[in-house]
C-alpha positions in Angstrom: 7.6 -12.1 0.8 6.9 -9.8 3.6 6.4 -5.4 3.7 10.1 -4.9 5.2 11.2 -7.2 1.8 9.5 -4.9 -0.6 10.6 -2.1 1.4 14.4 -3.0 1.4 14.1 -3.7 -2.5 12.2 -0.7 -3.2 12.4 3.5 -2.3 10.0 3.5 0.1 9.3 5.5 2.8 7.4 4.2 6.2 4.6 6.5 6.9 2.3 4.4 9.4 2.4 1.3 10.9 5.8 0.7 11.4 5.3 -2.0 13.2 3.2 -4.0 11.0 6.5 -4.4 8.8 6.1 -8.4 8.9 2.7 -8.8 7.2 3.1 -11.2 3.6 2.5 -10.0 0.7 0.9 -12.3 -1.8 -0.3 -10.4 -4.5 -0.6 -6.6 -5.6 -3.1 -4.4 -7.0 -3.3 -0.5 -8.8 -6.5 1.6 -8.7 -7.4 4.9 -7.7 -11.3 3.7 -7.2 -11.8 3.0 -3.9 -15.0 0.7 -4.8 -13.0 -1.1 -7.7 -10.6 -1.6 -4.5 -12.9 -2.9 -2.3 -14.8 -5.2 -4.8 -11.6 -6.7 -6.6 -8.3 -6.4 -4.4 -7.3 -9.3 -2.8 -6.1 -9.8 0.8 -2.8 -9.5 1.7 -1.6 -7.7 -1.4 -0.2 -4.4 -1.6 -2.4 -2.0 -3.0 -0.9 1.0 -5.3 -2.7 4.5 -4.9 -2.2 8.0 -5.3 -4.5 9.1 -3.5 -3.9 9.8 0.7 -6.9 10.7 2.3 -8.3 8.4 5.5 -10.7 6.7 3.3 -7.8 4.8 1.7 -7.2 3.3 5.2 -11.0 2.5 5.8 -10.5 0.5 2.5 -7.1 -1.0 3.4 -8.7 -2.1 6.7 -11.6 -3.8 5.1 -9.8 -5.6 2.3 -7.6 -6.6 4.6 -4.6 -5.5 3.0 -0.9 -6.1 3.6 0.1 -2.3 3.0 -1.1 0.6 0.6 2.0 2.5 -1.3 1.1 6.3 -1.7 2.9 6.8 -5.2 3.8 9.6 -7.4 5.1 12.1 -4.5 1.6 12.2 -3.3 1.6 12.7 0.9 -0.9 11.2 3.1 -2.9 13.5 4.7 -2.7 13.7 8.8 -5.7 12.5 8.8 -5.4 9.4 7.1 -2.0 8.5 8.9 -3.5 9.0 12.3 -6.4 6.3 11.0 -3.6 4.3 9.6 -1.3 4.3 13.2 -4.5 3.2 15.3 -6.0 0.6 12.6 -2.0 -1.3 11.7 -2.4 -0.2 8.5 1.0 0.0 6.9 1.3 3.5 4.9 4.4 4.0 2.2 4.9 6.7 0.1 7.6 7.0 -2.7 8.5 9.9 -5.6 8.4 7.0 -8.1 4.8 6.9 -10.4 2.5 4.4 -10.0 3.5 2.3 -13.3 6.8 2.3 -12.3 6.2 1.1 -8.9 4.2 -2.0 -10.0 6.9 -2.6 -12.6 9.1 -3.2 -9.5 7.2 -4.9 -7.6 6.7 -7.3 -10.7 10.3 -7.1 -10.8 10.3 -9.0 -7.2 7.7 -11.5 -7.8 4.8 -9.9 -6.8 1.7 -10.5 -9.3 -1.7 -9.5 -9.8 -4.2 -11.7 -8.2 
C-alpha cells in the first residue's frame, strides 16, 4: 500500500509533499508525544497527530516516515508545511478525529507495528 492508496480510500487532504504520494506504507502509529514518536514509530508507517507545528516534520523526517495525518480539523501551521515542502515530508489533514482515522486505516490493512 502506498500514500495516494490511503489517500483515495480516505478524506484526506494533501497539504505538503505532493509529490512524495508513492512512498509505502507498512505500518501506522497515533501519538501526540513527539519523543514517544521518535522512540517507538516505525519507518515507513503513517503517523496520526493532532498536532501541526514544524517539529512534527523534524520528527517525521527522522523516523523516516511515510506521511503524518494532521487529524481532528487541526491545520498545520505555515511553518511546519514550508519544513514539510523542502524535507518530502508528506502532510494530510482531515475533519475526521484521530480514533476514527486509525479505525480506517485498520479498515485498509494498515496495522500497528
Amino acid at each position: 500500500m502506498t500514500v495516494a492508496d490511503i489517500i483515495k480510500a480516505l478524506p484526506l487532504t494533501v497539504i505538503a509533499a505532493a509529490g512524495e504520494l508513492s512512498k509505502p506504507v507498512e505500518g501506522g502509529y497515533v501519538s501526540d508525544l513527539l519523543s514517544n514518536v521518535m522512540g517507538f514509530a516505525k519507518a515507513n508507517s503513517v503517523w496520526i497527530t493532532m498536532q501541526g507545528h514544524q517539529n512534527v516534520v523534524a520528527v517525521a523526517s527522522l523516523a523516516n516516515l511515510s506521511a503524518v495525518i494532521i487529524a481532528g480539523g487541526a491545520s498545520p501551521e505555515a511553518d511546519a508545511v514550508k519544513k514539510a515542502e523542502a524535507e518530502g515530508v508528506v502532510l494530510l489533514a482531515t475533519d475526521l478525529p484521530a480514533f476514527e482515522v486509525a479505525g480506517q486505516l485498520y479498515g485498509l490493512g494498515v496495522r500497528g507495528l
